[in-house]
TIGUPA-356906 format. One record per atom (N, C-alpha, C, O): residue in one letter; x, z, y. Coordinates in steps of 0.1 Angstrom, whole numbers, plus 5000, padded with zeros to 4 digits. Each point is the difference from the previous one (the first is absolute). Last residue first. Layout:
N
aXZY ...
end
This chain:
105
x493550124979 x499350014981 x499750095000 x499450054991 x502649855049 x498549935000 x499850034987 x498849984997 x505250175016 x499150115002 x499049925000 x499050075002 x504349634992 x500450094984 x498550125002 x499250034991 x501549595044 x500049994984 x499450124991 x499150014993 x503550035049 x498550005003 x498949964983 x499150064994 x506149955006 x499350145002 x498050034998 x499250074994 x503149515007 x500050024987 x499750154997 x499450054991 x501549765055 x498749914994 x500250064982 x499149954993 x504050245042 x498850045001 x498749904991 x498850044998 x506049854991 x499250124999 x499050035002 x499150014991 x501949595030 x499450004981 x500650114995 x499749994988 x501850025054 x498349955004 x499749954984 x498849994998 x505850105008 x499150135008 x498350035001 x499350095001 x503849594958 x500150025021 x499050125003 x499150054994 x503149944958 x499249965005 x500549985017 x500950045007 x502450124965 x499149934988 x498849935005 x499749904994 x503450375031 x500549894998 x499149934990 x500149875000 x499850664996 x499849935012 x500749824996 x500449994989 x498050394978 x499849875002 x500349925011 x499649895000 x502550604972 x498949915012 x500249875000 x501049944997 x497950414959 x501149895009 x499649975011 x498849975002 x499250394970 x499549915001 x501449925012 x500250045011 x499650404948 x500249945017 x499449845000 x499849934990 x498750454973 x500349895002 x500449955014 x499149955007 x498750464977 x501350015001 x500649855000 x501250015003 x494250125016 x500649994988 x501850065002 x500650075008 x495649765029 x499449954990 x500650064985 x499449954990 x502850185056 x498050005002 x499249934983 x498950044997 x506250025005 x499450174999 x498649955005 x499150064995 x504549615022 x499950004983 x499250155008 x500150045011 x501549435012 x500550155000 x498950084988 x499349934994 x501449575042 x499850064985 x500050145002 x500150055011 x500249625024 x500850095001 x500550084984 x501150064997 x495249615017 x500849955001 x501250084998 x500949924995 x494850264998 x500049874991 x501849965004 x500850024991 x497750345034 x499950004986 x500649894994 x501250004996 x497649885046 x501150125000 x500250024989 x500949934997 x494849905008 x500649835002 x501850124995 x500549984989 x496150365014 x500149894984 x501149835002 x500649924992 x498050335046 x501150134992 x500249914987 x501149954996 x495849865035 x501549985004 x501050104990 x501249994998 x493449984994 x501649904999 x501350005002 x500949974993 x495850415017 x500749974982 x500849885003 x501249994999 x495050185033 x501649945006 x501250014986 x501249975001 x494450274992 x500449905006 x501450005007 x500950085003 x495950044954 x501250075005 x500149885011 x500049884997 x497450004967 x499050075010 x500950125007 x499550115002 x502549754951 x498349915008 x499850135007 x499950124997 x504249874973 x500050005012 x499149985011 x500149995012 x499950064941 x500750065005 x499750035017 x499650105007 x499249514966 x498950145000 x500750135006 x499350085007 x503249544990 x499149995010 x499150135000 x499650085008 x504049874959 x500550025014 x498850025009 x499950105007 x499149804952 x499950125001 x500550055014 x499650105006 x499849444978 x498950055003 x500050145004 x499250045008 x504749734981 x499749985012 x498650045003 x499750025012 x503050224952 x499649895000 x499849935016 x500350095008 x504450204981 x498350005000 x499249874999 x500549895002 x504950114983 x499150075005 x498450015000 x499349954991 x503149914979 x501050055001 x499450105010 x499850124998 x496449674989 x500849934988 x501650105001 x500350054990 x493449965013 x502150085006 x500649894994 x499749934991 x495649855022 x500650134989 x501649975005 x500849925005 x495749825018 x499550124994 x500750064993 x499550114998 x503349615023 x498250025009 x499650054998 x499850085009 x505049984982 x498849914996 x499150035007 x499950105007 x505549954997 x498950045002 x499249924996 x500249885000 x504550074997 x500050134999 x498450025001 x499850114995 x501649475007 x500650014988 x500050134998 x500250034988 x497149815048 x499649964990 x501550024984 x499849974989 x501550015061 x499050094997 x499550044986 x500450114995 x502449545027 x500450064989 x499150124995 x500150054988 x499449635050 x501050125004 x500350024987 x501250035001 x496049624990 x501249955013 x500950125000 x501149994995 x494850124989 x500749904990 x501050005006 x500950094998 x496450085026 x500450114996 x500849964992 x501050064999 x497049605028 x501450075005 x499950114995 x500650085008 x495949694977 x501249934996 x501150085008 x501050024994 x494950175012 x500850034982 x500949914998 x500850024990 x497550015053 x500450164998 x500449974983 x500850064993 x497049555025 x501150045008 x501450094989 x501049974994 x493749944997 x500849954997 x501849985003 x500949984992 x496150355026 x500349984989 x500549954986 x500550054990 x498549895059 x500950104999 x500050034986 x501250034997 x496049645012 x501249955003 x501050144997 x501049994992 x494550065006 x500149934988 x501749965002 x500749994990 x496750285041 x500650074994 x501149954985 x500950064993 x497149705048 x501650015002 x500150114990 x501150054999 x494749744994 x501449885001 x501650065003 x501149974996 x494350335006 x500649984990 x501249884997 x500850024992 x498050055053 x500150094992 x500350024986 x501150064997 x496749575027 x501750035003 x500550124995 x501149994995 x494450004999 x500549844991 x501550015005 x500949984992 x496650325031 x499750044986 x501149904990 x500850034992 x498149845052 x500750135004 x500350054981 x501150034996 x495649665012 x501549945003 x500850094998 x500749994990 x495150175010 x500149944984 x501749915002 x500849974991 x497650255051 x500050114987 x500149904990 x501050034994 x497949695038 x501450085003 x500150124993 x501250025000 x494449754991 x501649915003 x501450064999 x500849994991 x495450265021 x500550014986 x500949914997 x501150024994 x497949975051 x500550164992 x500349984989 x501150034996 x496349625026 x501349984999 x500950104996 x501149974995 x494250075003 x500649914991 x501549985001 x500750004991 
end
């Protein structure tokens, strides 16, 4: 009895911290400016954010290259469109949280 306890807790924090990073991950995509070049589902300048993830699902250690990407910007993986860097726009730790964001879709 007490296993499942702890599997159904374990389960229930689980989705609480996926529900946070998401709620998080879309207000600091707002915040970074994200959102005036990217949608969730559909292109807008650049990719959608669903496409980034599909892209990238099941590559590991992707974050840190993508937190790099993101902040550095730079152009030829998605287009002819450069992507600006963003450094200063976010802290170090709400990139990784809007990165972590963007590969949960």
């Amino acid at each position: 009895m007490k296993f499942i306890l702890g599997m159904i807790t374990a389960g229930l924090l689980s989705i609480g911290t996926q529900v946070a990073i998401a709620a998080d991950g879309s207000a600091l995509a707002q915040k970074g400016g994200c959102l005036a070049c990217h949608g969730v589902d559909k292109k807008i300048l650049g990719p959608a954010f669903k496409d980034v993830a599909a892209k990238y699902k099941g590559q590991k250690d992707i974050e840190d290259t993508l937190i790099k990407k993101v902040k550095a910007g730079g152009s030829g993986v998605w287009g002819p469109m450069p992507m600006p860097s963003n450094a200063g726009k976010l802290s170090d730790d709400e990139f990784k949280t809007v990165v972590s964001w963007i590969l949960a879709l």
